[in-house]
N, C-alpha and C positions, 0 to 999 in steps of 0.2 A: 421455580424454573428461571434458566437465566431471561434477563429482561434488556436488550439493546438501544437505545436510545439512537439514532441518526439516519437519514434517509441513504438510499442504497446506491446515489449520483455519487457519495463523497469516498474521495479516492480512499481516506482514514478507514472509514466504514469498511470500504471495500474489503481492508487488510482483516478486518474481525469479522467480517461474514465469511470469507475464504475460510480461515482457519476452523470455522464453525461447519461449514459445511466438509469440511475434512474429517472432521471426529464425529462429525454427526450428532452433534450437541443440540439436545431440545433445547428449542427457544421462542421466542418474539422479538421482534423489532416493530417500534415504532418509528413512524418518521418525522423528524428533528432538525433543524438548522438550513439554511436554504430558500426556498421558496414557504416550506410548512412553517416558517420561525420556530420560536418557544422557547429559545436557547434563552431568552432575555427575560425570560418569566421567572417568578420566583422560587416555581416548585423544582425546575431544570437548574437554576441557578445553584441551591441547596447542594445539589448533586454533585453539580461540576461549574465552580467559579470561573473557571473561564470563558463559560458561553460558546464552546464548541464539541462538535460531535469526533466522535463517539463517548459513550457514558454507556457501563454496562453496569447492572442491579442484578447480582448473583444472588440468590436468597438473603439480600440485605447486607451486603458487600457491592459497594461500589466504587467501580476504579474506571478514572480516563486516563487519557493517552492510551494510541490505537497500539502501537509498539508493545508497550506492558501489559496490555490487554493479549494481545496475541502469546504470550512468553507465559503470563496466568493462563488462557486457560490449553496451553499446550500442559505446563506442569502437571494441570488438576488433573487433565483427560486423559494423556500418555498419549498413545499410537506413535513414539518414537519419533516426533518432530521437535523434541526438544533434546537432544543429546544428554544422556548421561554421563557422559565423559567430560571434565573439564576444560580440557583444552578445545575439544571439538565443542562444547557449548560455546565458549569464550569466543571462537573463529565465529561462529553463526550469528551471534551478539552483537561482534564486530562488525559485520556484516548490515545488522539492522542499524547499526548507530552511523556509521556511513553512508547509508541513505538519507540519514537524520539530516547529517551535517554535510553533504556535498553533493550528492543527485540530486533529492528534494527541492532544496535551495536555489540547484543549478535551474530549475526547469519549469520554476515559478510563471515566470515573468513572457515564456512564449505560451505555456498554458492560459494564465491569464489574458495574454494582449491576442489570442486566435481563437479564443473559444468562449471567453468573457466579456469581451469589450467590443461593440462597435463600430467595423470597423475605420471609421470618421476617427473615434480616439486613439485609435491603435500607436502608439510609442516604437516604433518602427527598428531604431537603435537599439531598446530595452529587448525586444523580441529575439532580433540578431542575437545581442550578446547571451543571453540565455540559450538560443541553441547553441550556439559554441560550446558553452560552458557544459551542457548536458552534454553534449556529444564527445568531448575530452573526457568526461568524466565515465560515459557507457563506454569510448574507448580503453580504458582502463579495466572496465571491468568483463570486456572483451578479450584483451589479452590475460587477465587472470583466469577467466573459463577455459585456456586451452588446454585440455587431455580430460577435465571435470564435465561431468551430468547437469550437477547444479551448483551451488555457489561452494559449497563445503564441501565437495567432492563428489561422489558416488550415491548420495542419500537428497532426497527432500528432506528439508527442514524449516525451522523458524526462520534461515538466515533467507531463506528463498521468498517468504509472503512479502515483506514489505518492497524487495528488489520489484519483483513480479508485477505488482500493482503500477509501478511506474515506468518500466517497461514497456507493456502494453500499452500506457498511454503515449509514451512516444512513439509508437507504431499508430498510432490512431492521429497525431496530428497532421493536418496540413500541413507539411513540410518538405524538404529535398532532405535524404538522410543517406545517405552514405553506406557499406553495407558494411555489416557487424555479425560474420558470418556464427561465431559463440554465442552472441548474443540472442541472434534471431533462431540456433539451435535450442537454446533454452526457452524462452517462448513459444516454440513449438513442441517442448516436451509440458510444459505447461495448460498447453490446451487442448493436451491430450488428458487434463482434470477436470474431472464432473462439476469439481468444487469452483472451479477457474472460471469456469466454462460460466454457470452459472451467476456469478456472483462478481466479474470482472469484466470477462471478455465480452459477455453478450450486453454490456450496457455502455451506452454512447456517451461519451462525452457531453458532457451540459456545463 
């Protein structure tokens, strides 16, 4: 049975429980990294050298990073959230690795300094400039959702889990946001999912 390693606060997790609860994937999770530690033990360590969650143990197949994790077991399980078509996989992929490298990144530094920190330590500059940055960034993918369902058009996919998870949490900060009228339509076709519902939306920020 697959075997999850990370507790169910971490945004990563987030992204591999979603898709889990999408396909309906028997499983366990353990909780991992955070408040539980263990990350730094040496039986977690074996698993996944970098000492972060998520680590998933497929009948003795183990693979981190929450991204490839979701892409595995979209492959393994089907239910059509991996596109069989090249190009349309490649847009979805796309999709996940610009989270990677420019929402994620964008959106560190006010997650961190409003919901992490403090606020005595709160970096008040760093905060700003991270909502800006996220918000440039959902504005783009704002105006790409216009006439689209979800991120690749007409279909839920891969390319929608990792967006979704960060999504929501910019809805859930303390913040002034501006309206992102695609954005907040996709979000709401999002929690109209059992899987969403369960495994993202109904858990708070920590």
């Amino acid at each position: 049975m697959l075997k999850v390693y990370g507790r169910a606060n971490s945004i990563n997790v987030q992204k591999v429980m979603w898709i889990i609860g999408e396909l309906n994937i028997p499983h366990t999770r353990e909780d991992v990294g955070g408040q539980f530690g263990k990350t730094k033990e040496d039986w977690y360590l074996k698993m996944n050298p970098n000492s972060v969650v998520p680590t998933i143990d497929d009948d003795g197949f183990v693979l981190w990073e929450s991204n490839s994790i979701v892409r595995y077991l979209a492959a393994k399980h089907g239910g059509g959230l991996l596109p069989t078509d090249l190009k349309a996989r490649a847009d979805a992929e796309r999709w996940m690795d610009w989270l990677l490298t420019v929402l994620g990144p964008a959106m560190r530094d006010v997650f961190w300094g409003l919901v992490r920190t403090p606020p005595e330590q709160r970096d008040a500059k760093a905060i700003e400039d991270s909502r800006t940055k996220s918000l440039a960034a959902l504005q783009l993918l704002d105006r790409h959702l216009a006439g689209r369902d979800y991120v690749c058009g007409s279909s839920f996919t891969v390319g929608d889990i990792p967006l979704g998870v960060y999504v929501s949490r910019w809805y859930k900060l303390p913040i002034e946001r501006p309206s992102l009228p695609n954005v907040e339509k996709l979000l709401g076709r999002f929690k109209q999912r059992a899987a969403f519902k369960t495994h993202v939306d109904g858990i708070p920020l920590t």
